[in-house]
C-alpha positions in Angstrom: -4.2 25.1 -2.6 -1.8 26.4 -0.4 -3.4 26.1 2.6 -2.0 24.4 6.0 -3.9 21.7 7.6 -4.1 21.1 11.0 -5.4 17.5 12.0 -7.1 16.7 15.3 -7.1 13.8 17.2 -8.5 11.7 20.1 -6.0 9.4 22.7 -6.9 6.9 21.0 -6.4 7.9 17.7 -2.6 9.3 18.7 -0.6 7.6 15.6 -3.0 7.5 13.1 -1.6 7.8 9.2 -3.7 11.2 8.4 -1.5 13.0 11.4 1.5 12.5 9.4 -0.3 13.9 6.5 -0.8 17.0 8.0 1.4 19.9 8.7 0.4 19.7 12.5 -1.8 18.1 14.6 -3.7 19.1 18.0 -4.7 16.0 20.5 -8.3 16.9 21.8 -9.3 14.7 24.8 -10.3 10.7 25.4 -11.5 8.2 23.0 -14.6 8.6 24.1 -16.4 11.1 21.7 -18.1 12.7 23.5 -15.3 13.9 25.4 -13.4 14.9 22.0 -14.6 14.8 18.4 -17.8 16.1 20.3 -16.1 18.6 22.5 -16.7 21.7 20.5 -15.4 23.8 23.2 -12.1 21.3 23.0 -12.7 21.9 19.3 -12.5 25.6 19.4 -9.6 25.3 21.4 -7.5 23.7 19.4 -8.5 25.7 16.6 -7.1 28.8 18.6 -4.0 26.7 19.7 -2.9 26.0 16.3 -3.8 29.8 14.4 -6.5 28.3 12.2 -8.4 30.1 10.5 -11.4 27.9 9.3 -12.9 24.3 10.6 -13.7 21.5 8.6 -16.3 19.6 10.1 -15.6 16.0 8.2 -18.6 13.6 7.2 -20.0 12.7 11.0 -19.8 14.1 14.7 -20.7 17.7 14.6 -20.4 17.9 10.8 -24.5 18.5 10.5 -24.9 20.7 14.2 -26.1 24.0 13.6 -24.8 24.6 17.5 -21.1 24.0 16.7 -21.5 25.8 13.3 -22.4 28.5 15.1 -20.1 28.7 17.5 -17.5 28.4 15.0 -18.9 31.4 12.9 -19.1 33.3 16.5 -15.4 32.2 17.3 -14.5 34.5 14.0 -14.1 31.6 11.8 -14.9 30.1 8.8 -17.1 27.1 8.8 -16.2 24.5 5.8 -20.2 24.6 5.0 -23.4 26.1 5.2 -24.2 28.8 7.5 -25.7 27.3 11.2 -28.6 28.9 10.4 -29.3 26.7 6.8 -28.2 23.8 8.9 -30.8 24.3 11.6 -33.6 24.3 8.7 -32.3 21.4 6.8 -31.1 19.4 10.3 -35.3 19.6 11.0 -36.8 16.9 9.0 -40.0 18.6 9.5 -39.0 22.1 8.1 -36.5 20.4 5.4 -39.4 19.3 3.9 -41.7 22.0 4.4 -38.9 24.2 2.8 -38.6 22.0 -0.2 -42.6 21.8 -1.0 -42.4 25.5 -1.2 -39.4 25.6 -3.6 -40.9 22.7 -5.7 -38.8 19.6 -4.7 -40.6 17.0 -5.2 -42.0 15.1 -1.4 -42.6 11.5 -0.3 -46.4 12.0 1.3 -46.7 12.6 4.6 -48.0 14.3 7.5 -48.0 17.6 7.2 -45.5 19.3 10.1 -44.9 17.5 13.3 -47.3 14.8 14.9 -49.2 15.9 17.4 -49.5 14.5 20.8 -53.2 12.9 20.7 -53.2 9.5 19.6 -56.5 9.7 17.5 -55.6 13.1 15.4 -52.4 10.3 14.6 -54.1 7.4 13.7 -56.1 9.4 11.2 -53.0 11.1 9.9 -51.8 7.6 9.2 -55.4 6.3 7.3 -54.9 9.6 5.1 -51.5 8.6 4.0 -52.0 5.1 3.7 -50.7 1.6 5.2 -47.9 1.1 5.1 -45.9 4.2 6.7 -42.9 4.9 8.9 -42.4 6.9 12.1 -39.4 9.1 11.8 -37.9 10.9 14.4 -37.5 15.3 13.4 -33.8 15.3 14.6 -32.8 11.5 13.2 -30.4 10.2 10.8 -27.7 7.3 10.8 -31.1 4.9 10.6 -31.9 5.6 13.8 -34.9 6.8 15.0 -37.9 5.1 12.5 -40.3 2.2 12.6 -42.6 0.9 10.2 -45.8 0.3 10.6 -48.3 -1.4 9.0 -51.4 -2.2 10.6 -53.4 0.7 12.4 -53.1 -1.5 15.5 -49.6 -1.0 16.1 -49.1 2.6 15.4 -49.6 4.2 19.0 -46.9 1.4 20.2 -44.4 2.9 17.2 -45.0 6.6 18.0 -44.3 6.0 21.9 -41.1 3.9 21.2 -39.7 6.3 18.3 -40.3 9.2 20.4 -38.3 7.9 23.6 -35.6 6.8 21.2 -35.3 9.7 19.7 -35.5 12.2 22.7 -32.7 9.9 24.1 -30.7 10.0 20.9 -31.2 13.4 19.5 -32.5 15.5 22.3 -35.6 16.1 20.5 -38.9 14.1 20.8 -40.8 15.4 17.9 -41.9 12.9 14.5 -43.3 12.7 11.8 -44.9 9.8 9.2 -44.6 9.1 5.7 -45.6 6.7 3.3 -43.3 3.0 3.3 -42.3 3.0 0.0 -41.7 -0.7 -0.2 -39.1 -1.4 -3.2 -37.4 2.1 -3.5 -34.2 3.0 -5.0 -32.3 5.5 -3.0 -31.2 8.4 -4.9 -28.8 11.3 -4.7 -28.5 14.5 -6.2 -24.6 16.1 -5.4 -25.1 19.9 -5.1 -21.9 22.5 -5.3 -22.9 26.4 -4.6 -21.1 29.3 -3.3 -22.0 32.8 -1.4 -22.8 34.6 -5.0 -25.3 32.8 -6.2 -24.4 30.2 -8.0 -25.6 26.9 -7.5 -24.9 23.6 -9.4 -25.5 19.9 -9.2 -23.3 17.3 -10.1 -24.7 14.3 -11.2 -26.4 12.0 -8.8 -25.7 8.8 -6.9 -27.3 5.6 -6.7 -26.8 4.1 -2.6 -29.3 1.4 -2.5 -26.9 -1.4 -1.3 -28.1 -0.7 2.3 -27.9 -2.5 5.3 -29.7 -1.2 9.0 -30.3 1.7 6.7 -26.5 2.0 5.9 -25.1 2.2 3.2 -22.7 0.1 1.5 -22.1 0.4 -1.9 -22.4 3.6 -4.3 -22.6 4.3 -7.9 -22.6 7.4 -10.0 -25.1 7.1 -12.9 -27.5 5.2 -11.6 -28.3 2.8 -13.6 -31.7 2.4 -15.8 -33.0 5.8 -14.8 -34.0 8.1 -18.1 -31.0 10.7 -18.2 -33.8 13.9 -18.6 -35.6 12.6 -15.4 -32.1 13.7 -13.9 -31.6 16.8 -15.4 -34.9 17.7 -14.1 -34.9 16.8 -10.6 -30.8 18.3 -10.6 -32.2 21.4 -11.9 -35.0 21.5 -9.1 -32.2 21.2 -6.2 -30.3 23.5 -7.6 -33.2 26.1 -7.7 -33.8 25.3 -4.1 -30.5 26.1 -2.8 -30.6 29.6 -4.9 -33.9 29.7 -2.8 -32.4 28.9 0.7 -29.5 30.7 0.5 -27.0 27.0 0.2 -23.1 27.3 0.8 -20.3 24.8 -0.1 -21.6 20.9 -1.0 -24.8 19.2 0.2 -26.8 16.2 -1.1 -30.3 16.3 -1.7 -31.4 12.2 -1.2 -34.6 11.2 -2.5 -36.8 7.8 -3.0 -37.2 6.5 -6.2 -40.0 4.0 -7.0 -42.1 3.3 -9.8 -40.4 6.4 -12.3 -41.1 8.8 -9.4 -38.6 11.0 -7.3 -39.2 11.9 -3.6 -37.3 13.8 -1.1 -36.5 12.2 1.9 -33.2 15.1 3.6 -30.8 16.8 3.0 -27.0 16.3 4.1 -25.4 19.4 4.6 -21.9 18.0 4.3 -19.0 16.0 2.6 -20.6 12.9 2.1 -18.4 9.2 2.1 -19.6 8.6 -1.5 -18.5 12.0 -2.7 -16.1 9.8 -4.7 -17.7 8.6 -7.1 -19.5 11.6 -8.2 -15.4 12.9 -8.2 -14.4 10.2 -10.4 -17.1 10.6 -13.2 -16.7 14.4 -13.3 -13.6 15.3 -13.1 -14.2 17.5 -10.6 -12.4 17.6 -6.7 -15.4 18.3 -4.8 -13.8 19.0 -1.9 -11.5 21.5 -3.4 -14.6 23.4 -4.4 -16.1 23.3 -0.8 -12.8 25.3 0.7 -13.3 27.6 -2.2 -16.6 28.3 -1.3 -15.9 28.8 2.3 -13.1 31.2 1.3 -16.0 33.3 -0.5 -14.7 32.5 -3.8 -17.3 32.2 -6.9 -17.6 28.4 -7.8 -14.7 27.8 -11.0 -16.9 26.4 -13.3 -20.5 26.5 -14.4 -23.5 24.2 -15.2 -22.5 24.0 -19.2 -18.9 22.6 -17.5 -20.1 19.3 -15.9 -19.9 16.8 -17.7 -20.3 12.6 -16.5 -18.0 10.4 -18.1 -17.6 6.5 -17.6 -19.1 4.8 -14.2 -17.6 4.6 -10.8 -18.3 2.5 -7.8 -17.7 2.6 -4.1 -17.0 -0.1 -1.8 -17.0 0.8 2.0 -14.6 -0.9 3.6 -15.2 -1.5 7.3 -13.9 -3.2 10.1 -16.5 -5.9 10.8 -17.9 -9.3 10.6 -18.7 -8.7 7.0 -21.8 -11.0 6.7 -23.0 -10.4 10.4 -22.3 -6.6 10.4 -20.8 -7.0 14.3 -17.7 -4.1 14.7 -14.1 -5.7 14.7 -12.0 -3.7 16.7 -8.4 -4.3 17.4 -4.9 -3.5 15.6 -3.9 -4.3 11.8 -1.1 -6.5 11.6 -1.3 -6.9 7.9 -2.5 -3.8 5.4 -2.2 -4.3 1.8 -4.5 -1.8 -0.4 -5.3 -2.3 -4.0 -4.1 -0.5 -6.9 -4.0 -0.4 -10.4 -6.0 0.7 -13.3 -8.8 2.7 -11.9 -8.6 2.2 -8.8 -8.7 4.6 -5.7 -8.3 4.0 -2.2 -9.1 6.5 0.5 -8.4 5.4 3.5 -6.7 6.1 7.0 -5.0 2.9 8.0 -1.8 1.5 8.0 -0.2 -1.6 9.2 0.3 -1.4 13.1 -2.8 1.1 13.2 -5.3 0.7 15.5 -9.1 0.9 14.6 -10.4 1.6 18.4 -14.0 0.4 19.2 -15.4 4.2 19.9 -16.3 5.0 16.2 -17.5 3.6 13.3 -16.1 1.1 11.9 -15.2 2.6 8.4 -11.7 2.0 8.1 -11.3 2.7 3.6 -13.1 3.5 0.5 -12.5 1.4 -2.4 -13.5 3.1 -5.8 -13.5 1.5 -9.2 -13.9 3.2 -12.3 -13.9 2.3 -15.8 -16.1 2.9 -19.1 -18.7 1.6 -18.3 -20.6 -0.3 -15.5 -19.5 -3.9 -16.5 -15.8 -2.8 -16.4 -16.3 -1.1 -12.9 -17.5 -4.4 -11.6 -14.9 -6.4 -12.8 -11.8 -4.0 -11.5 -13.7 -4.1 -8.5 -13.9 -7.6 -8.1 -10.0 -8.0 -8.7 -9.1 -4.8 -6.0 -11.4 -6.8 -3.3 -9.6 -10.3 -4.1 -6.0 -8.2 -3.9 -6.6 -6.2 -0.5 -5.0 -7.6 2.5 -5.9 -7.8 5.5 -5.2 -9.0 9.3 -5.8 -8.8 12.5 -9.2 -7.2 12.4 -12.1 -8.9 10.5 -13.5 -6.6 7.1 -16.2 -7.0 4.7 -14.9 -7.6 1.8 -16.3 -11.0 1.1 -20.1 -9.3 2.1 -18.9 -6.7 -1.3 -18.2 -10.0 -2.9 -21.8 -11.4 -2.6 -23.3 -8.4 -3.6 -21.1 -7.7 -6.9 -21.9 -11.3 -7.9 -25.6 -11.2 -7.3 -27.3 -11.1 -11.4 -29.9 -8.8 -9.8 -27.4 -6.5 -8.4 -25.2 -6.8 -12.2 -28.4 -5.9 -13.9 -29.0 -2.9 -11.9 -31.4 -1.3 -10.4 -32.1 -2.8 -7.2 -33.7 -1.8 -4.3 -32.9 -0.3 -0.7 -34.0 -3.6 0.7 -31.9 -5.8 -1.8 -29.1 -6.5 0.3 -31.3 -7.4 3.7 -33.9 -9.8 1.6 -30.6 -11.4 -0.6 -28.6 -12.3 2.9 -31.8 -14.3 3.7 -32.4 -16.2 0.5 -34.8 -14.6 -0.6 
């Protein structure tokens, strides 16, 4: 596009591959995040130190904080996504759904707005929605910030402990409760729109290989779900970001159980999986995003997407694969795979250091192919050809999953992965 990048960096991040894929680079503070990647005055900074023009926020730290997006849009600069204002509604669990009852998006059932403070007026929130449900923290996200409860008995415990977590983590006591959908699918809907109107969604994404509410493993179609059920619920997220005034890419992520969709948030960023949807479309998502930001209309139009073949994502992290503990330390050996349909994205190269301060993502591995059966298989020969020392990965914990008949069928659910590991 023309356009020069300037990459920031931590101390310990100095050296990393993606500065010498940049055409400069501005150190911002410690590892420790909070006193750089979460600096946004030390962000800001460096912005003005290098003559940029616009900030690109990434897929975690400040990329969903309406504060920093607004400092940057104060600052005189572009922000590479929605404005802070957009963010602040859809950053609210609470209004995010509230905002997409009223534009017709359908909602897992719930209370309605924030909990309140007696412990009675809650329990009889819960009896209305029903036993099972989950305590969710207003602010949360990452997994963090929720318990389930099923028995009346424990739900006064749940609300006290979710709330102190999540004051502690977010800064922001407030919850709320939904339904426990017990075997759910989690959903996606990939959403592209720019200042002028135009709003169009992309396909959607199935992420149920979760673990700890992480996810794992992504695929774009999801399998076994009727292709006008879709179109429908695309066309309904599209409508809502006409509705709230949307910019750039967002994902609209939903429960799916029993032939029925409901909303769970909205990510107001880049996501990791953003691949796959790339890979079956044709279309460089991210490219689009810096287009929007720029004000430009969006290149292409509804009619223009198109979803071709299967794709699936493999995240690649640096852990004890089958325990999920973090494996810091320095890469002696990196060997990515290649060939037919295969892409790696990834940051790391032999020597590199993966420090212990962030997460442990370290590549994405994404297969694609005709169909789903063919995705599996180059998958299962780019695992068995990446190489890798001196920090542990999780390759064989893609392994198990790819060769699980439940999981080659399709279709699984959030709490495959957990239930499989155990047995079950």
């Amino acid at each position: 596009m023309g356009l020069r990048a300037v990459a920031v960096c931590s101390e310990a991040d100095r050296g990393g591959a993606w500065l010498e894929a940049a055409d400069d680079s501005v150190c911002i503070g410690p590892g420790r995040a909070s006193e750089s990647y979460l600096d946004a005055d030390a962000l800001l900074l460096a912005a003005e130190v290098a003559g940029a023009d616009a900030v690109h926020p990434g897929y975690g730290f400040l990329a969903e904080n309406a504060a920093f997006a607004a400092k940057v849009e104060q600052a005189g600069l572009a922000f590479i996504g929605p404005t802070s204002d957009v963010i602040r509604l859809m950053g609210d669990k609470i209004s995010a759904k509230a905002a997409m009852r009223a534009a017709g998006v359908p909602c897992v059932p719930g209370s309605d707005g924030a909990l309140p403070a007696d412990p009675a007026r809650c329990a009889e929130i819960a009896d209305e929605v029903g036993y099972p449900v989950i305590v969710k923290a207003a602010g949360g996200g990452g997994g963090r910030g929720m318990r389930v409860v099923r028995d009346g008995s424990d739900l006064a415990a749940a609300i006290a402990t979710t709330r102190e977590e999540a004051f502690r983590a977010f800064g922001n006591a407030e919850l709320y409760l939904e339904k426990f959908l017990e075997l759910p699918r989690h959903i996606e809907i990939q959403v592209l729109c720019d200042n002028h109107g135009n709003a169009l969604w992309l396909g959607e994404r199935d992420c149920s290989i979760q673990r700890r509410h992480q996810k794992l493993i992504e695929e774009a179609p999801a399998p076994g779900i009727p292709r006008e059920a879709i179109a429908a619920l695309g066309e309904r997220c599209a409508a809502a970001c006409r509705e709230i005034g949307y910019r750039g890419v967002g994902t609209f992520e939903f429960l799916y159980e029993n032939g029925t969709f409901a909303f769970i948030e909205m990510n107001t960023r880049i996501q990791v999986e953003h691949t796959v949807t790339e890979q079956v479309t044709g279309i460089d998502i991210v490219r689009e995003q810096l287009r929007a930001a720029l004000g430009e209309r969006l290149s292409l139009t509804q009619r223009d997407v198109r979803t071709k073949g299967h794709a699936i994502e493999c995240r690649i992290n640096a852990e004890h694969g089958f325990e999920g503990r973090p494996s810091p330390g320095r890469l002696t050996q990196w060997h990515a795979p290649g060939g037919p349909g295969i892409r790696v994205d990834s940051h790391m190269k032999a020597n590199a250091d993966v420090p212990p301060h962030y997460d442990s993502l370290i590549a994405k591995i994404v297969a694609s192919g005709c169909d789903r059966a063919e995705c599996i298989a180059r998958m299962k020969a780019a695992l068995a050809e990446m190489r890798v020392a001196g920090v542990a990965v999780n390759t064989g914990l893609h392994r198990f999953v790819l060769d699980q008949p439940a999981f080659r069928e399709g279709g699984v659910s959030i709490h495959f992965l957990e239930r499989a590991l155990q047995g079950e």
